[in-house]
C-alpha positions in Angstrom: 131.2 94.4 96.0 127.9 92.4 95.7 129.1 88.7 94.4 131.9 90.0 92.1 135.1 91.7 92.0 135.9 95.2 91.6 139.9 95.0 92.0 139.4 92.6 88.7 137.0 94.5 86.1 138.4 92.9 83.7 136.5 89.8 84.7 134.0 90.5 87.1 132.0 87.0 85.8 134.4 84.3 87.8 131.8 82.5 89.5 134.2 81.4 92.3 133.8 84.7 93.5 129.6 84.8 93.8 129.4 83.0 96.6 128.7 86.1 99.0 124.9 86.3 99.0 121.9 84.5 97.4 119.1 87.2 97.1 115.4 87.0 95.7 113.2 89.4 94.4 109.4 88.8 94.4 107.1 91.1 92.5 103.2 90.5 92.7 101.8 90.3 89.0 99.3 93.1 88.1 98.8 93.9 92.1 96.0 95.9 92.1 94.3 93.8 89.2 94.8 90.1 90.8 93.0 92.1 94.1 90.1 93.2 92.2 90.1 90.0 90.2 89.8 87.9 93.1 87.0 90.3 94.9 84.6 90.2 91.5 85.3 86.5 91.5 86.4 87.0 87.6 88.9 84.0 86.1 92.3 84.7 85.2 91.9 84.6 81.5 89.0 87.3 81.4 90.4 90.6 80.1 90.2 93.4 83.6 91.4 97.0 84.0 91.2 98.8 87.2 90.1 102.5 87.0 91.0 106.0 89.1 88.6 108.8 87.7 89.4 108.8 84.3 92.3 106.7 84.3 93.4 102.5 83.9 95.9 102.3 86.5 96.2 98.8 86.4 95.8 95.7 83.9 95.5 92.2 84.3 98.4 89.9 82.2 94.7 88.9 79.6 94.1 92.1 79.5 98.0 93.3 78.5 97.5 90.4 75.9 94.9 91.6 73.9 96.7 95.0 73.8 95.5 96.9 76.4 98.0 99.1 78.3 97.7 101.8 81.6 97.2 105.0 81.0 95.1 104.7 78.0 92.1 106.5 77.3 88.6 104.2 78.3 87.5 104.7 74.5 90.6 103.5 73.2 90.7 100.2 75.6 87.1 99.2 75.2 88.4 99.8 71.1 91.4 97.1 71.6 89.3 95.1 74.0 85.8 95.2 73.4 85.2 92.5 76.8 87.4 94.3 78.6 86.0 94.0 82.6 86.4 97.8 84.5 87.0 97.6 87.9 87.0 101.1 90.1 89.0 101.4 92.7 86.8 101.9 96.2 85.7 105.6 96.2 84.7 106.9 99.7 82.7 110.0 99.8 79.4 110.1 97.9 76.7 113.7 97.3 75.2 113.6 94.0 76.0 110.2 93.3 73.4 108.9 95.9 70.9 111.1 93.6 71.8 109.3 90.9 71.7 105.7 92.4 68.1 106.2 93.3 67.0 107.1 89.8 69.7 104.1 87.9 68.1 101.8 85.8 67.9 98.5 86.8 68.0 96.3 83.8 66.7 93.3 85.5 70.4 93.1 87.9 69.5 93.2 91.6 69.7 95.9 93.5 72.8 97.0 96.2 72.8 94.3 99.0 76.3 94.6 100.1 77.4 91.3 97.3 79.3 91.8 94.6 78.0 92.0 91.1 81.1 90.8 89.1 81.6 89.7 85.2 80.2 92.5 83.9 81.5 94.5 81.0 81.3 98.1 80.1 80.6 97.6 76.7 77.3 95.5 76.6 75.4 96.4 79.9 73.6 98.9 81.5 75.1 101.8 84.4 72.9 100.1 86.3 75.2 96.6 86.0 78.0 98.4 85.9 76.9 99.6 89.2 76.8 96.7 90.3 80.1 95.0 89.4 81.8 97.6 91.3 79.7 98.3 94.2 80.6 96.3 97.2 79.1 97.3 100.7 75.5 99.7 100.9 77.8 102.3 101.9 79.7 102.1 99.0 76.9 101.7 96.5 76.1 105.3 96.0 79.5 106.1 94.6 80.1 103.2 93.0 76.8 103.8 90.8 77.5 107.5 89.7 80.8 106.0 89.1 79.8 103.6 87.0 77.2 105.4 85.2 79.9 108.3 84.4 82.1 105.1 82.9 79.2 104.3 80.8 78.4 107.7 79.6 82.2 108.2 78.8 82.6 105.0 77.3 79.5 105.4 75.0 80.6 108.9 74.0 78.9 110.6 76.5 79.6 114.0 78.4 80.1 112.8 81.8 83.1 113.5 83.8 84.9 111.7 86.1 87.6 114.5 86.9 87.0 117.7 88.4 83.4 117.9 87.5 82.5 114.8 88.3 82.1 112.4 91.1 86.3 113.1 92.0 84.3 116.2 93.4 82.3 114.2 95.6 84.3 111.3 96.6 87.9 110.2 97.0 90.0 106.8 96.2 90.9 104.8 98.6 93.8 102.1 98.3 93.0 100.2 101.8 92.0 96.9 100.0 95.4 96.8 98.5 96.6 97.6 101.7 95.4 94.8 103.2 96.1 92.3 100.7 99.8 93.5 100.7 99.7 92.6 104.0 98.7 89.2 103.9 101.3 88.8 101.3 104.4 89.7 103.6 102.6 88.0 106.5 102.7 84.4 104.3 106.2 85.1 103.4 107.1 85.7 106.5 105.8 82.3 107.7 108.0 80.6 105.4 111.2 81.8 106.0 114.1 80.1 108.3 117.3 80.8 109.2 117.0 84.5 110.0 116.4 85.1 106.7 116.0 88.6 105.9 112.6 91.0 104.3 112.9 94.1 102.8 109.7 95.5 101.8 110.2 97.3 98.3 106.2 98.9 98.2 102.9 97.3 98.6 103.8 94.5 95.8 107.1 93.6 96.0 109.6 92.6 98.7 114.0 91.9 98.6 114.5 88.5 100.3 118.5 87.6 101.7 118.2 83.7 102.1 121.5 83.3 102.2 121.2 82.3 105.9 118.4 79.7 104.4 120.9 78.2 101.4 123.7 77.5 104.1 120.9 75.3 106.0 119.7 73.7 103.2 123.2 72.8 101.4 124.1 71.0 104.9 121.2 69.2 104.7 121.7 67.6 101.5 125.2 67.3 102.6 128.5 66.3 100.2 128.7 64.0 97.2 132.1 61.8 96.9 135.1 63.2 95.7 134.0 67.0 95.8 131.5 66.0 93.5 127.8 67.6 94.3 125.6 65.3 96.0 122.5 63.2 94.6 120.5 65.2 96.3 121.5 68.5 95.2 121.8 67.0 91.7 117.8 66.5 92.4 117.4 69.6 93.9 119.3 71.4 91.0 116.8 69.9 88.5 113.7 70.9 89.5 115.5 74.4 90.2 116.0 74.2 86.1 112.7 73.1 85.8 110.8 75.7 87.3 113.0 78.8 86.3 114.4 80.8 83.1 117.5 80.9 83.0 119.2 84.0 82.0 120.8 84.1 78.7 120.8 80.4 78.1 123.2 79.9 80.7 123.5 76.5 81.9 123.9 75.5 85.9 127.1 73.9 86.7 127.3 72.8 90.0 131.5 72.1 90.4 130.8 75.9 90.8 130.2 77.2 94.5 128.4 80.1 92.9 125.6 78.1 91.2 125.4 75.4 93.8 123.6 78.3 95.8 122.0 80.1 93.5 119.9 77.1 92.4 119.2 76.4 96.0 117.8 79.6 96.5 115.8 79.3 93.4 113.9 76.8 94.8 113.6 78.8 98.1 111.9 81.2 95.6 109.4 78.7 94.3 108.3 77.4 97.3 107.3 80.9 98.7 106.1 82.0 95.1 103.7 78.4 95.7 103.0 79.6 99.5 101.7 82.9 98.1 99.5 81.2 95.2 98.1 78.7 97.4 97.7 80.6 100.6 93.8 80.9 100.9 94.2 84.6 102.3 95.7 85.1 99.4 95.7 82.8 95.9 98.0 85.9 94.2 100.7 84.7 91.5 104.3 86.5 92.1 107.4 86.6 89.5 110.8 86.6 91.1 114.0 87.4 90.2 117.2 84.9 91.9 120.4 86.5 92.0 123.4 87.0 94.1 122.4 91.2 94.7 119.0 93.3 95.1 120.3 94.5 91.5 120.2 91.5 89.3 117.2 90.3 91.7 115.5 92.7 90.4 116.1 93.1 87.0 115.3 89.0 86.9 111.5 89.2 88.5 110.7 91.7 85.6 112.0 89.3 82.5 109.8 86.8 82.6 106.2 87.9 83.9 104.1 86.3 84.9 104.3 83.7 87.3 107.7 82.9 86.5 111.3 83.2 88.3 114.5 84.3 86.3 117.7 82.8 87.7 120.8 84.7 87.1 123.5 82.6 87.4 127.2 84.5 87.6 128.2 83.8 84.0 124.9 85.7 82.7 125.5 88.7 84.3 127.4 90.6 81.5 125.6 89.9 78.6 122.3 90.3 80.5 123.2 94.7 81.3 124.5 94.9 78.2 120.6 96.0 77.1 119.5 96.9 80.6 118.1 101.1 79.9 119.6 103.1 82.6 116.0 103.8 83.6 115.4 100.4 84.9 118.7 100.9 87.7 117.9 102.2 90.6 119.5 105.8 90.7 119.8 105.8 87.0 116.5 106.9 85.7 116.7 110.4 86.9 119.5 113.3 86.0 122.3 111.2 86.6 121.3 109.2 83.8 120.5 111.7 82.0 124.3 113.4 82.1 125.4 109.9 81.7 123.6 109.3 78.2 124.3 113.0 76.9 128.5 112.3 78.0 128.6 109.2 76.6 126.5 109.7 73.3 124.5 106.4 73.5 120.6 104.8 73.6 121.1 105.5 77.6 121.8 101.2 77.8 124.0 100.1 80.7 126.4 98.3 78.4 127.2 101.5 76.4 128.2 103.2 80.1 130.6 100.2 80.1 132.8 101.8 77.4 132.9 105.4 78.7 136.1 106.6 80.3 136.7 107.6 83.8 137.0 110.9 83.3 133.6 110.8 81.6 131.8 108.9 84.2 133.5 111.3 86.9 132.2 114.4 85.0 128.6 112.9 84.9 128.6 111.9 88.5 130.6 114.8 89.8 132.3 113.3 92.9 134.6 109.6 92.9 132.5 107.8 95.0 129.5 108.4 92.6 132.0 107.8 89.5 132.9 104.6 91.4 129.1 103.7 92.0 128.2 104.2 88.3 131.1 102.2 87.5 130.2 99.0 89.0 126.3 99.1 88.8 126.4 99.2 85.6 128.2 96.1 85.3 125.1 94.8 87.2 127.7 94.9 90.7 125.8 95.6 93.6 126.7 96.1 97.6 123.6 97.3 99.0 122.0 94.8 101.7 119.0 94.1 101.9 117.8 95.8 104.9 114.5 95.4 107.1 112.3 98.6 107.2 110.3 100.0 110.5 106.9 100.8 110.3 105.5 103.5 108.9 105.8 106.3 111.0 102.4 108.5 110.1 98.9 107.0 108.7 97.6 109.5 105.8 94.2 110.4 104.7 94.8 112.9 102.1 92.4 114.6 99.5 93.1 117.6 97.0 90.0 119.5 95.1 89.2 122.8 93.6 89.8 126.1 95.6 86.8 126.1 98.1 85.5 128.8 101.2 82.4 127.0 101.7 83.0 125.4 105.0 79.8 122.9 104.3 82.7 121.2 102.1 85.5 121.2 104.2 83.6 119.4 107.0 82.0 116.9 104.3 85.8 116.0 103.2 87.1 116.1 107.5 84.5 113.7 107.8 85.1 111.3 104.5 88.8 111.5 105.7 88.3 110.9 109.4 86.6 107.5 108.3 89.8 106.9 106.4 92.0 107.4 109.0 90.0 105.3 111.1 89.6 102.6 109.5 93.7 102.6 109.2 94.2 103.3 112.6 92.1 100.4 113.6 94.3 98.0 111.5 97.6 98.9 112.4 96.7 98.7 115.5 95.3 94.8 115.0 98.2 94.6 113.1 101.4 96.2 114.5 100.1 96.5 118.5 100.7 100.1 118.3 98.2 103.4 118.8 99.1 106.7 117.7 99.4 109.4 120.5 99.2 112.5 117.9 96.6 113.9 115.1 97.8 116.2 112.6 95.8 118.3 110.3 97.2 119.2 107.0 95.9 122.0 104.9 96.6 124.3 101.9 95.4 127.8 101.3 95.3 129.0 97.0 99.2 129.9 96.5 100.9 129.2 99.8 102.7 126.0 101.2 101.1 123.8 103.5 100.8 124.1 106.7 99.5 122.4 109.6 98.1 122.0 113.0 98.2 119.0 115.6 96.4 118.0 118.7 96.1 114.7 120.8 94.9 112.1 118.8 91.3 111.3 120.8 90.3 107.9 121.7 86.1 106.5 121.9 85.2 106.7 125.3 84.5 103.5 127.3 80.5 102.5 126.2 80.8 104.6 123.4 81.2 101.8 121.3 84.2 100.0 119.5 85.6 99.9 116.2 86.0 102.3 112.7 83.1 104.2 113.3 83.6 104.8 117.3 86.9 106.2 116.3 85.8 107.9 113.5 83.7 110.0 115.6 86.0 111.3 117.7 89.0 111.9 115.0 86.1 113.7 113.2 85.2 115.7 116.3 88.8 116.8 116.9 89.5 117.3 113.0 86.7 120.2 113.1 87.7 121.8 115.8 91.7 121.8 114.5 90.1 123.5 111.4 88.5 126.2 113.0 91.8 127.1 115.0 93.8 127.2 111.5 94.8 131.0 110.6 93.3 131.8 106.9 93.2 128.6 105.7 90.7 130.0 103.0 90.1 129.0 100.2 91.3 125.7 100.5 92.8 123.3 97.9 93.9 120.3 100.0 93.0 118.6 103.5 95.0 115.9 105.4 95.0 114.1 108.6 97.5 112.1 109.7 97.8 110.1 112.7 101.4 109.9 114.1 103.6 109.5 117.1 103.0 105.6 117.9 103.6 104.2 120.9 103.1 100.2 122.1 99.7 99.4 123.1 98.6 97.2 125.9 99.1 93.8 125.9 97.5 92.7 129.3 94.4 93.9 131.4 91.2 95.4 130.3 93.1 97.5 127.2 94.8 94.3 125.8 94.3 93.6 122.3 92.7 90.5 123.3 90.2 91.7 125.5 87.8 93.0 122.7 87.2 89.6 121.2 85.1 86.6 121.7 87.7 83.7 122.7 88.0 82.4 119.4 89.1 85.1 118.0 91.8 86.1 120.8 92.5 82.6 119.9 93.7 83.7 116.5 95.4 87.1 117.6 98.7 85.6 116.3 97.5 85.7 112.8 97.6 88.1 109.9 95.3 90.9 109.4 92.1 89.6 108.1 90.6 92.1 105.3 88.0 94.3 107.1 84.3 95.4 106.1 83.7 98.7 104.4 81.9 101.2 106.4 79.6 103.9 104.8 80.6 107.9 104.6 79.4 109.4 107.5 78.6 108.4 111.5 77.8 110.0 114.6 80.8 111.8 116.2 80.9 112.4 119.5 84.3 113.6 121.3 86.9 112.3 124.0 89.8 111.7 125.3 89.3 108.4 127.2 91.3 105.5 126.3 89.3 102.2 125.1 90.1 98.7 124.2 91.7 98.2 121.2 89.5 97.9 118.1 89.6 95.1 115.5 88.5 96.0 112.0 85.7 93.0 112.1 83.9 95.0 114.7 84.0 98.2 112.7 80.2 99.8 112.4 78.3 100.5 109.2 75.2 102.5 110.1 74.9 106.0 109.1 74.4 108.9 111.0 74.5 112.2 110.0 77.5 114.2 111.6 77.1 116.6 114.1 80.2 118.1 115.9 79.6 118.2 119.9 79.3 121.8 121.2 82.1 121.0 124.2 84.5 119.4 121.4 86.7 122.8 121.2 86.7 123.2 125.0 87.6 119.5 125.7 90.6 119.9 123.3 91.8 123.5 124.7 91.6 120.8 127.9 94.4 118.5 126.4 
């Protein structure tokens, strides 16, 4: 299985026999921090924590240095980091938070004009500058400022509350930046692989690479040395492999073995797209990665030595390396199968003490063979599972939760902060993927009862209408309303949801082609990844239909606001579909 041997357990290190598969593992360091980072315009080394309501749900590596870790309490970082940089994630929504940026302090920092206002630390400046280092488009400034001006209440020992009295009432998070940044990532990557080498997207910040496909090329193109022995230029090659990894446990390369001949190949596969990433100017994001001969070890490797480093793991490594692996860190170990497994066996729940359970107790903890089997080999760091390409999403989610509510002045405020959402999302898959969805679905939740929902054709602008985020918006918003009003008791509410679903190709050619919205230099550029789209404010006219229109590219998206007004005809047009 994997690289090694299970008919030989005894020795399942023989590097002769991890020659099977050369896979990577690349893991963005501090994702959502290096994002935020690079849209403040901060440096690497300044200290930055990236905030949800009350809590840090992401550091950068400066800020993990001076002692700072997620989950704590904003007191208690600014106490460990007094320069500590907070970043809020984008909030879309707004209501008493525009109140409050009217009436903000100033403090001599400019006012909202759609730049950002980085360097700016909670500790030493005003709301006011906080504000400002989080607010990035007009639309967004109002929430950003009652945002920040909450931080700086809390963080001073103030009252102000960002959970479910404050502005989480008014507003919700929204993750599209990262989004969009992931995919740039994945679209770089892409770019520089050969071969038919194979991506598995792990989340939004890290992806399983099989370059096995891409070491077979590569080792015939440095072609054989004399006498079996390894070739001057995979001598070179193996160097700079050394040179710009760890290696596992101390192990050194030796290339008279097949095993580590294509292991340090891929290695430096895993540099070069670690350097495309870094360098890319869409991107500029440093990556770990972990180079092994299974997702397993792959795995384990890109976490050892963060960040911006690789970890090889050559063959002979492998045993001393799960020796202290916590069955928390394996996949399908960190739940009640590892649980059972560290109550049977009596140990500190580490891989290596699963090694020296007997059969019968692994077959108790795992209840059936083939999971006895499984448990067996993983934890001796063996590992089968390819590394698999996965479709597209098949729904796009805009999703809020909130306090138990009847006034229906609310649930059409959060149908509309939602049908921007979706919008916006819709607008760049469809740059993206070529792809529209045919169906809208409307999630809700009544006070102690599942969820349910409802569903309706998903409405397109109509031609003249206008094009982009907020054209779409209109209409999903339109059709979102009326989807409402046809629920059975959905009162009082707890949670809302639209999802758009049901995709099907869109056109390619004639006056719906993806191409035929832009100006020629930018159907000239079609071919390239998703470019990161403007913010648009909370609210736009919405006006409903069916009729199809050209496809809509997040550059063209609109940002004026309008208040939102539901068309009389909208429930009569939908009875119509």
């Amino acid at each position: 299985l994997g690289c090694f041997s299970v008919s030989d357990p005894s020795n399942p290190m023989d590097p002769s026999l991890c020659v099977s598969r050369q896979i990577l593992h690349i893991d963005l360091d501090g994702f959502y921090a290096q994002v935020e980072q690079k849209r403040v315009g901060l440096d690497e080394s300044v200290p930055l924590a990236v905030l949800q309501w009350q809590g840090i749900i992401a550091i950068n590596y400066a800020a993990k240095g001076r002692g700072v870790s997620r989950f704590m309490k904003i007191p208690e970082a600014k106490a460990v980091c007094p320069d500590l940089v907070f970043v809020h994630v984008r909030t879309i929504g707004g209501g008493p938070a525009a109140g409050l940026a009217e009436t903000a302090p100033t403090s001599g920092m400019p006012g909202h004009d759609g730049e950002v206002r980085g360097n700016v630390t909670l500790s030493s400046a005003s709301p006011q500058a906080i504000a400002d280092s989080v607010a990035d488009v007009p639309g967004n400034a109002a929430a950003a400022v009652g945002e920040a001006m909450a931080l700086a209440a809390a963080g001073e020992g103030g009252k102000a509350s960002l959970g479910s009295t404050g502005l989480r009432c008014v507003a919700k998070a929204c993750l599209q930046r990262y989004r969009v940044a992931s995919s740039e990532i994945f679209h770089v990557l892409e770019r520089n692989l050969s071969h038919n080498a194979v991506m598995e997207k792990g989340g939004l910040d890290e992806v399983y690479l099989d370059v096995t496909s891409m070491v077979d090329a590569e080792l015939r193109s440095l072609g054989e040395g004399h006498n079996g022995q390894a070739s001057e230029a995979l001598v070179d090659l193996a160097q700079k492999a050394v040179q710009c990894s760890v290696l596992e446990g101390g192990v050194q390369v030796d290339l008279e073995h097949e095993g580590d001949r294509r292991l340090v190949v891929a290695a430096m596969i895993a540099k070069r797209l670690r350097d495309a990433v870094r360098n890319d100017p869409a991107c500029g994001y440093t990556c770990s990665a972990g180079v092994a001969a299974n997702k397993l070890l792959a795995k384990i490797g890109s976490a050892r030595n963060k960040p911006a480093q690789q970890t090889l793991v050559l063959p002979r490594a492998v045993n001393g390396l799960m020796q202290g692996i916590s069955l928390g860190k394996i996949k399908g170990l960190g739940g009640k199968l590892g649980i059972a497994l560290q109550e049977l066996c009596g140990t500190e729940g580490k891989a290596g003490d699963v090694q020296q359970a007997p059969w019968e107790v692994l077959l108790r903890a795992a209840g059936t063979v083939e999971r006895a089997q499984w448990v067996f080999n993983i934890v001796r760091g063996i590992d089968d599972e390819a590394v698999k390409p996965k479709g597209l999403i098949k729904s796009l989610n805009s999703c809020k939760s909130f306090g138990a509510t009847s006034n229906r002045n609310e649930i059409t405020k959060w149908l509309g902060v939602l049908s921007d959402e979706l919008a916006e999302r819709c607008v760049e898959d469809e740059w993206e993927h070529r792809r529209r969805p045919k169906s809208l679905v409307l999630h809700y939740r009544k006070v102690r009862n599942p969820e349910r929902s409802i569903r309706c054709t998903m409405p397109l602008p109509p031609q003249g209408a206008g094009r982009g985020e907020a054209a779409l918006a209109q209409v999903i918003f339109g059709a979102a309303t009326t989807l409402f009003k046809r629920c059975s008791d959905p009162l009082p509410c707890t949670r809302l949801a639209l999802a758009a679903t049901d995709f099907h190709t869109a056109p390619v050619e004639g006056a719906s082609a993806i191409t035929s919205f832009f100006a020629p230099a930018q159907a000239s550029n079609a071919h390239r990844a998703l470019p990161q789209s403007p913010h648009h404010p909370h609210s736009s006219p919405h006006v409903a239909s069916t009729s199809k229109a050209p496809p809509m590219h997040p550059q063209n998206a609109k940002n004026t606001a309008h208040p939102r007004t539901p068309p009389a005809n909208l429930q009569q047009q939908q009875q119509q579909q």
